[in-house]
PDB file of N, CA, C and O in Angstrom:
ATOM      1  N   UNK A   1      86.325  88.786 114.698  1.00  0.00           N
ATOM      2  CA  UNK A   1      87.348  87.786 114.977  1.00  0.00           C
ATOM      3  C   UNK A   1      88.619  88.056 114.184  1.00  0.00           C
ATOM      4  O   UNK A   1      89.761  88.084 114.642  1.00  0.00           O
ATOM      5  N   UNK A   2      88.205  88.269 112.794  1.00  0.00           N
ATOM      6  CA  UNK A   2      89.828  88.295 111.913  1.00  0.00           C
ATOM      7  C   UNK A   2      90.075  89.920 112.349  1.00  0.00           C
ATOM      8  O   UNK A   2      91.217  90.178 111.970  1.00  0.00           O
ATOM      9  N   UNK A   3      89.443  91.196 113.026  1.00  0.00           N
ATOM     10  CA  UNK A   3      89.891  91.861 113.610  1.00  0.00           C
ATOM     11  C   UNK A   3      90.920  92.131 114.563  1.00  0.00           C
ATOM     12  O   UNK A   3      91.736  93.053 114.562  1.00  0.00           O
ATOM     13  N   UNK A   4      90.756  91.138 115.427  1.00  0.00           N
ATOM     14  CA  UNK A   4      91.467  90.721 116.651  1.00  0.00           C
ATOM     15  C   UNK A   4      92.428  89.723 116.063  1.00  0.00           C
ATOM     16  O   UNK A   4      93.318  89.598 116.904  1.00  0.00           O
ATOM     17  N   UNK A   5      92.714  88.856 114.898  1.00  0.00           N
ATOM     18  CA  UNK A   5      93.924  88.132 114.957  1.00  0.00           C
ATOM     19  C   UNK A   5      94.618  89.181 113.950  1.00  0.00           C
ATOM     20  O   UNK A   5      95.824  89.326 114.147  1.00  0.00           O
ATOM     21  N   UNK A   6      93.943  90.082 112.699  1.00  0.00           N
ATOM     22  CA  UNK A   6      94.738  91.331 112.382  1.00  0.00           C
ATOM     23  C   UNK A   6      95.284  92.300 113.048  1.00  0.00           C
ATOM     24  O   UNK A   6      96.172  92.964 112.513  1.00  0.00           O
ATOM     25  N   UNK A   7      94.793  92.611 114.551  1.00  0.00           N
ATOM     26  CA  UNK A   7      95.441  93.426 115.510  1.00  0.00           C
ATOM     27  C   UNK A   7      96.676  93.031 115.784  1.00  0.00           C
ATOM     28  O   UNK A   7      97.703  93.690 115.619  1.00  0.00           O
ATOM     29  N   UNK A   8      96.503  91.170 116.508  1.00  0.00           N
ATOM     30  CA  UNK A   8      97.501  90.548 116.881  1.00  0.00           C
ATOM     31  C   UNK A   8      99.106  90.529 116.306  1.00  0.00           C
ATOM     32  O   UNK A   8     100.198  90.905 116.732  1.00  0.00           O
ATOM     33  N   UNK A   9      98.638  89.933 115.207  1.00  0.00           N
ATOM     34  CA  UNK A   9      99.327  89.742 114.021  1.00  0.00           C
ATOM     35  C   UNK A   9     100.263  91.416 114.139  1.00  0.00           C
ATOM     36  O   UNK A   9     101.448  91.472 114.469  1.00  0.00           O
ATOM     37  N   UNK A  10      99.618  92.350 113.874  1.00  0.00           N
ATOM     38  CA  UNK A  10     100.544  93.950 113.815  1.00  0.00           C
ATOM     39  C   UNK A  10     101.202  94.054 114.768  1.00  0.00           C
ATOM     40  O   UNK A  10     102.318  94.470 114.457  1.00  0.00           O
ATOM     41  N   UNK A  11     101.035  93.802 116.353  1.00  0.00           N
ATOM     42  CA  UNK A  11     101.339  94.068 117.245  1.00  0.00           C
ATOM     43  C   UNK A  11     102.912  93.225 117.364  1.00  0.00           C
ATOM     44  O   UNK A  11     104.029  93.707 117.549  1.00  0.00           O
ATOM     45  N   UNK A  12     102.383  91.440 117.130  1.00  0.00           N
ATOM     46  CA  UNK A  12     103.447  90.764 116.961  1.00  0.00           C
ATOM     47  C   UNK A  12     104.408  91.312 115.720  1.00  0.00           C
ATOM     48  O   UNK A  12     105.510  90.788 115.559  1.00  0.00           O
ATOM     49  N   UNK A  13     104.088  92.070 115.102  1.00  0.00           N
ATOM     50  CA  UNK A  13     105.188  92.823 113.614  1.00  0.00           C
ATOM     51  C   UNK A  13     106.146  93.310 114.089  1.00  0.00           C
ATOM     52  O   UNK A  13     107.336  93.006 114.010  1.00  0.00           O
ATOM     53  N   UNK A  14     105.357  94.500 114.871  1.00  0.00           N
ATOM     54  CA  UNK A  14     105.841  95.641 115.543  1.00  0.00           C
ATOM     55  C   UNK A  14     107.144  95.081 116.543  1.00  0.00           C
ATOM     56  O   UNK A  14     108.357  95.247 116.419  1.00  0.00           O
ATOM     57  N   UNK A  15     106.359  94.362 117.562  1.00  0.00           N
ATOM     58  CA  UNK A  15     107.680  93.788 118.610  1.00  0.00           C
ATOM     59  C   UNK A  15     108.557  93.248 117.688  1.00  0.00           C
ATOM     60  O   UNK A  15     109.663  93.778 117.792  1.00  0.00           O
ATOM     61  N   UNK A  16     108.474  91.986 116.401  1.00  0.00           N
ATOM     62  CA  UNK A  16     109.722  91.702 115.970  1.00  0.00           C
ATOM     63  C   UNK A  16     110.630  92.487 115.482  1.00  0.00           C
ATOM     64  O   UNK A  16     111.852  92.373 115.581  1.00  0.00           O
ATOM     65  N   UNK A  17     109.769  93.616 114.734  1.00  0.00           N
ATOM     66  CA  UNK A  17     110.918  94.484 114.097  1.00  0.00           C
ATOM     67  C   UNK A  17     111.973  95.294 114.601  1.00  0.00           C
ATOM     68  O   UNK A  17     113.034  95.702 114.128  1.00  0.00           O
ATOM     69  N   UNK A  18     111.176  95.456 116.090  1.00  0.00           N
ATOM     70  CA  UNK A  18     112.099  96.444 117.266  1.00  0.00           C
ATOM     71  C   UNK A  18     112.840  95.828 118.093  1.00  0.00           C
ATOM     72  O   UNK A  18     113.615  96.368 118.882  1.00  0.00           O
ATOM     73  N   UNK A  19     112.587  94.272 117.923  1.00  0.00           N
ATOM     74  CA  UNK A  19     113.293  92.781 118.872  1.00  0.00           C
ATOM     75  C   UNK A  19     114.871  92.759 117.415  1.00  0.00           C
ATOM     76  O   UNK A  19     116.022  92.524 117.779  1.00  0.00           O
ATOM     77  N   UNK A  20     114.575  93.002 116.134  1.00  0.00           N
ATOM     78  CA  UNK A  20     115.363  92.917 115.068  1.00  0.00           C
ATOM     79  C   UNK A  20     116.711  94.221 115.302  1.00  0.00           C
ATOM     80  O   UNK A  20     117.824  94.131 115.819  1.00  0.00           O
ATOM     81  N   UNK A  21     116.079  95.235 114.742  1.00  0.00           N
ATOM     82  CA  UNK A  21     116.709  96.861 115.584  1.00  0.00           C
ATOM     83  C   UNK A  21     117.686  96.468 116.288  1.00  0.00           C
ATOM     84  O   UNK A  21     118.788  96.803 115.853  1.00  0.00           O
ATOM     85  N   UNK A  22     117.668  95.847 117.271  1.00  0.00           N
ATOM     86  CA  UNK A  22     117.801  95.967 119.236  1.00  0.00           C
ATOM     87  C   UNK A  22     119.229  94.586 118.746  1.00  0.00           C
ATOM     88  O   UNK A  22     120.421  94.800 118.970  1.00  0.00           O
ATOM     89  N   UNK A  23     118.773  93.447 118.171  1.00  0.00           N
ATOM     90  CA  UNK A  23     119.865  92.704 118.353  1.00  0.00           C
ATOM     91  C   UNK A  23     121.044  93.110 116.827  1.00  0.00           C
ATOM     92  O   UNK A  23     122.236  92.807 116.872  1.00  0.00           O
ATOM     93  N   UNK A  24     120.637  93.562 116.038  1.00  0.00           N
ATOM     94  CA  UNK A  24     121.362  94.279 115.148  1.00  0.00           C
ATOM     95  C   UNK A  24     122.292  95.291 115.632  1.00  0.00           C
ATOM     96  O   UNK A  24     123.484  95.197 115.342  1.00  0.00           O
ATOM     97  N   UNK A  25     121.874  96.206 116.310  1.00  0.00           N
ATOM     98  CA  UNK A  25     122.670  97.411 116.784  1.00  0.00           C
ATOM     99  C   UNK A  25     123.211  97.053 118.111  1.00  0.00           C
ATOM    100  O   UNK A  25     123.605  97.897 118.915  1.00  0.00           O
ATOM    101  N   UNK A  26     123.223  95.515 118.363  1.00  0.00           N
ATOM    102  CA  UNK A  26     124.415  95.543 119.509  1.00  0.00           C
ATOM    103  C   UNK A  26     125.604  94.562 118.858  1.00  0.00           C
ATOM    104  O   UNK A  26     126.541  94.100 119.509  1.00  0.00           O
ATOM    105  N   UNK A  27     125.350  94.331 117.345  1.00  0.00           N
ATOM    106  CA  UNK A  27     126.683  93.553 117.362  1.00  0.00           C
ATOM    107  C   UNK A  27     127.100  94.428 116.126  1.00  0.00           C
ATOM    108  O   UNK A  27     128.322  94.425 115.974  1.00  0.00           O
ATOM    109  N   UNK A  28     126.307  95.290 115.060  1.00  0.00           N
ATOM    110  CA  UNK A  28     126.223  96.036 113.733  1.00  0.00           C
ATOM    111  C   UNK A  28     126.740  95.289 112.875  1.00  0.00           C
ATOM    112  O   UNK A  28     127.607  95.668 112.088  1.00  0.00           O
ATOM    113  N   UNK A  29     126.160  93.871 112.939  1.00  0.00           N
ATOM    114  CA  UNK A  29     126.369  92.796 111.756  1.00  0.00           C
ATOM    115  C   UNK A  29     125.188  91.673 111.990  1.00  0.00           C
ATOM    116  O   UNK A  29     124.534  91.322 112.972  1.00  0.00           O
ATOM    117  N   UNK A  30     125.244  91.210 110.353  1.00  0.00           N
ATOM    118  CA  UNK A  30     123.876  90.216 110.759  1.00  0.00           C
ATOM    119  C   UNK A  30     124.723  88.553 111.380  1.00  0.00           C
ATOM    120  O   UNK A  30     125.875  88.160 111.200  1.00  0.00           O
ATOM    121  N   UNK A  31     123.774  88.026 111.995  1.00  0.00           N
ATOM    122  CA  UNK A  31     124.389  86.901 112.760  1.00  0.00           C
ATOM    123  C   UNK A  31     123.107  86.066 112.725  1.00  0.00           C
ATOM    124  O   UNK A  31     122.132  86.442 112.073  1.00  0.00           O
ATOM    125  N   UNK A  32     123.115  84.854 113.477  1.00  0.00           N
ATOM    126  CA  UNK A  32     121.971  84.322 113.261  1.00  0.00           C
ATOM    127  C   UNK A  32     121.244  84.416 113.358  1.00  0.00           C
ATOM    128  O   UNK A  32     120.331  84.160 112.573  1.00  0.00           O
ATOM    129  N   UNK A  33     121.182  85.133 115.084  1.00  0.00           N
ATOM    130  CA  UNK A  33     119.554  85.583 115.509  1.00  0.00           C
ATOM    131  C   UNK A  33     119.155  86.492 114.598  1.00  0.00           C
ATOM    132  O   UNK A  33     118.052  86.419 114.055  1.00  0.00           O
ATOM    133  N   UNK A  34     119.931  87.334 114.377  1.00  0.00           N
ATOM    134  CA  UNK A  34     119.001  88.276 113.229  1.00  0.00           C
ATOM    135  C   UNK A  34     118.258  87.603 112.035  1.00  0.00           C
ATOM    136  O   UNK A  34     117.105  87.840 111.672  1.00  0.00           O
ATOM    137  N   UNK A  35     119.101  86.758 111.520  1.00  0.00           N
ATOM    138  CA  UNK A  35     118.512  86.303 110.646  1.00  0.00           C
ATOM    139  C   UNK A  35     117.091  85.177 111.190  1.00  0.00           C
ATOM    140  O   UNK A  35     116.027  85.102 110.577  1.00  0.00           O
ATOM    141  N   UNK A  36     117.437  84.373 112.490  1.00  0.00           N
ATOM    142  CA  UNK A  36     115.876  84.395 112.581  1.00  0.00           C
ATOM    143  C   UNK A  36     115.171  84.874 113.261  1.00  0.00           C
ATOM    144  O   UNK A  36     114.381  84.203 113.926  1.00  0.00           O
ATOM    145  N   UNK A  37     115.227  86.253 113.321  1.00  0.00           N
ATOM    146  CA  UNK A  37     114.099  87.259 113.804  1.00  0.00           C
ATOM    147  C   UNK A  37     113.826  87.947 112.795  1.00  0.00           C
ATOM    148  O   UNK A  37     112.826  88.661 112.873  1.00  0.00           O
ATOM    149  N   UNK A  38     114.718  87.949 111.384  1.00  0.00           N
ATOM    150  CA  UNK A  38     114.122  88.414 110.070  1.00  0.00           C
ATOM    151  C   UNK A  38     113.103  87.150 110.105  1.00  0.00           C
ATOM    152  O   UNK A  38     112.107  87.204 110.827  1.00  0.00           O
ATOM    153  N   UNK A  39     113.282  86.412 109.588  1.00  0.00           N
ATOM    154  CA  UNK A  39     112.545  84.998 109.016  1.00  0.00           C
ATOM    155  C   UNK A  39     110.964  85.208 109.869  1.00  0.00           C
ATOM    156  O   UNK A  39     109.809  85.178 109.444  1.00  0.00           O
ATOM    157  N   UNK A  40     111.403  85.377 110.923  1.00  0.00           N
ATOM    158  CA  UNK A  40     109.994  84.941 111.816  1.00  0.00           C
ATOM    159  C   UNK A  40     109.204  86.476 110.906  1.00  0.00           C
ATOM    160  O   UNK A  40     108.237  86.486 110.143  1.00  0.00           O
ATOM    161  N   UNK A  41     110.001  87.525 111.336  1.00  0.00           N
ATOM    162  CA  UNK A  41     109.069  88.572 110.758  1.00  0.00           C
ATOM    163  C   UNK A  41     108.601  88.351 109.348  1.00  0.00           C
ATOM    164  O   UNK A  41     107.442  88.177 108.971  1.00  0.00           O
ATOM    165  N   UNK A  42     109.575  88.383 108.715  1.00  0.00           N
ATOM    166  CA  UNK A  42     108.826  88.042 107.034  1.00  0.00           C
ATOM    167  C   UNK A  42     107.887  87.310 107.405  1.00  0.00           C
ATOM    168  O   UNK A  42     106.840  87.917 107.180  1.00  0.00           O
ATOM    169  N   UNK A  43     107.609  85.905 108.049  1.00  0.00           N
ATOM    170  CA  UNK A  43     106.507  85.509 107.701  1.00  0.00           C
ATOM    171  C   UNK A  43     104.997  85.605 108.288  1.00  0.00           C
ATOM    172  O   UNK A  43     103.950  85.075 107.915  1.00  0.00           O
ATOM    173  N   UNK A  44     105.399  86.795 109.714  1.00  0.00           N
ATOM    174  CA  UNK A  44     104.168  87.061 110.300  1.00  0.00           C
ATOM    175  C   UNK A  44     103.866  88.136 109.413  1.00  0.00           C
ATOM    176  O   UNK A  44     102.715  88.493 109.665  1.00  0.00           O
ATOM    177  N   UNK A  45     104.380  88.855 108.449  1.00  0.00           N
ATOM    178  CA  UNK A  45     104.030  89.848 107.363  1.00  0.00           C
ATOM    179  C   UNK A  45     103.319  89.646 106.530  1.00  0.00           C
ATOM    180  O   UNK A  45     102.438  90.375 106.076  1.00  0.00           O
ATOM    181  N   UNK A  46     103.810  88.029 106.066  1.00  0.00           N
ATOM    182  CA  UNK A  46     103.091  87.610 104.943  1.00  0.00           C
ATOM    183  C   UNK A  46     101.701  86.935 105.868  1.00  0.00           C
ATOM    184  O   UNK A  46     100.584  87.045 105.362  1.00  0.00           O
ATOM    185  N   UNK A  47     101.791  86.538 106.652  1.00  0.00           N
ATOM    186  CA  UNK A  47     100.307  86.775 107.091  1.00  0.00           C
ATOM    187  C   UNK A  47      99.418  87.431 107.369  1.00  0.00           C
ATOM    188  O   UNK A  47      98.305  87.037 107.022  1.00  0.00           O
ATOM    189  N   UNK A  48      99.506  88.307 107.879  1.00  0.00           N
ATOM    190  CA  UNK A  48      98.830  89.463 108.153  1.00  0.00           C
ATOM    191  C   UNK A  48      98.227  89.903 106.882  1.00  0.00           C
ATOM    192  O   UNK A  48      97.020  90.089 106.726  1.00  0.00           O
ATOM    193  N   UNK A  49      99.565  90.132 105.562  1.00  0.00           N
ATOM    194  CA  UNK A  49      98.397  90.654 103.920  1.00  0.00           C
ATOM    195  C   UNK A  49      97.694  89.476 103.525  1.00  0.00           C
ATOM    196  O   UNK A  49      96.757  89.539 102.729  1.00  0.00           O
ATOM    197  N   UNK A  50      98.215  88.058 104.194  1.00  0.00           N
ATOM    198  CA  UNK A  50      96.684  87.257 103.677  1.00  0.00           C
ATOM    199  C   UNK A  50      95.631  87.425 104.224  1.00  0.00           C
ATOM    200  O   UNK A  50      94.541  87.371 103.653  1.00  0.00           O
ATOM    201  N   UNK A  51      95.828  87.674 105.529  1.00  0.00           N
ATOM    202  CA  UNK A  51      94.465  88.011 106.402  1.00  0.00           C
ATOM    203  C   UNK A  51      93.417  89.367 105.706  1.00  0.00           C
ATOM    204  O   UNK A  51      92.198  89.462 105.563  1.00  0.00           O
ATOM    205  N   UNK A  52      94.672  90.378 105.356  1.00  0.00           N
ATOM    206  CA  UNK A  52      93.482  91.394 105.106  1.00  0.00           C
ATOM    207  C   UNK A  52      92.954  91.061 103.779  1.00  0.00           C
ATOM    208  O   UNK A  52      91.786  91.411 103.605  1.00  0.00           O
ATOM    209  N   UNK A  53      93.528  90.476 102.814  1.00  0.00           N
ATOM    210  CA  UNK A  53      93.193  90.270 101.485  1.00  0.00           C
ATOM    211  C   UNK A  53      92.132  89.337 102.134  1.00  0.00           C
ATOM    212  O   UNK A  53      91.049  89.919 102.191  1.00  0.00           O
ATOM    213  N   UNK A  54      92.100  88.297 102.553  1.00  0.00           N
ATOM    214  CA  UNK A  54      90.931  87.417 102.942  1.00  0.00           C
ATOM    215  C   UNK A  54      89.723  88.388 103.882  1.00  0.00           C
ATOM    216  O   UNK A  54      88.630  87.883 104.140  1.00  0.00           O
ATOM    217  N   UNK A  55      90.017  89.593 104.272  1.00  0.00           N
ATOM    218  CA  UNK A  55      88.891  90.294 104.499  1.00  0.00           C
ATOM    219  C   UNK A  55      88.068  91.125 103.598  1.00  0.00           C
ATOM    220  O   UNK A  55      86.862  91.211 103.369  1.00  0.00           O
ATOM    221  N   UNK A  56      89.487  91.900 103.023  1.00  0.00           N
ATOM    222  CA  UNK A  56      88.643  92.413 101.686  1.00  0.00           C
ATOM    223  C   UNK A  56      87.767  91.314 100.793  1.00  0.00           C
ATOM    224  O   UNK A  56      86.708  91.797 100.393  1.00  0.00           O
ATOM    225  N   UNK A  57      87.932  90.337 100.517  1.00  0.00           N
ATOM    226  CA  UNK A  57      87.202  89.423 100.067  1.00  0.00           C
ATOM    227  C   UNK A  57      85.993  88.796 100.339  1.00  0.00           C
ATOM    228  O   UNK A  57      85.233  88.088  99.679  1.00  0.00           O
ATOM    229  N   UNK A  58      86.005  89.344 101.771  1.00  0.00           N
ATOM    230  CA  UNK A  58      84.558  88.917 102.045  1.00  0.00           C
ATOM    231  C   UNK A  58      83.559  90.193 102.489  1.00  0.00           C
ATOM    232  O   UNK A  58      82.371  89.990 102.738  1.00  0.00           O
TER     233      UNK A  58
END
């Protein structure tokens, strides 16, 4: 199970960071959306190392 929401979780990383990229390099300044498509990413990041730390743990 925490396999499949650790997959998730990467997959959703991956698209934000390249959803981040994509609206960055069409204006080459930060603006809002960037900033919340940083935000969202930071914090699906910080989930994902709780998830695995909560695996290593068990």
């Amino acid at each position: 199970m925490k396999n499949l929401q650790s997959e998730a979780l990467l997959q959703e990383i991956c698209k934000l960071r390249d959803d981040l990229h994509k609206i960055y390099n069409e204006n080459k300044k930060v603006t809002k959306e960037v900033l919340l498509v940083s935000t969202k990413l930071d914090h699906r990041i910080n989930s994902y190392v709780k998830l695995l730390i909560e695996e290593d743990n068990n």
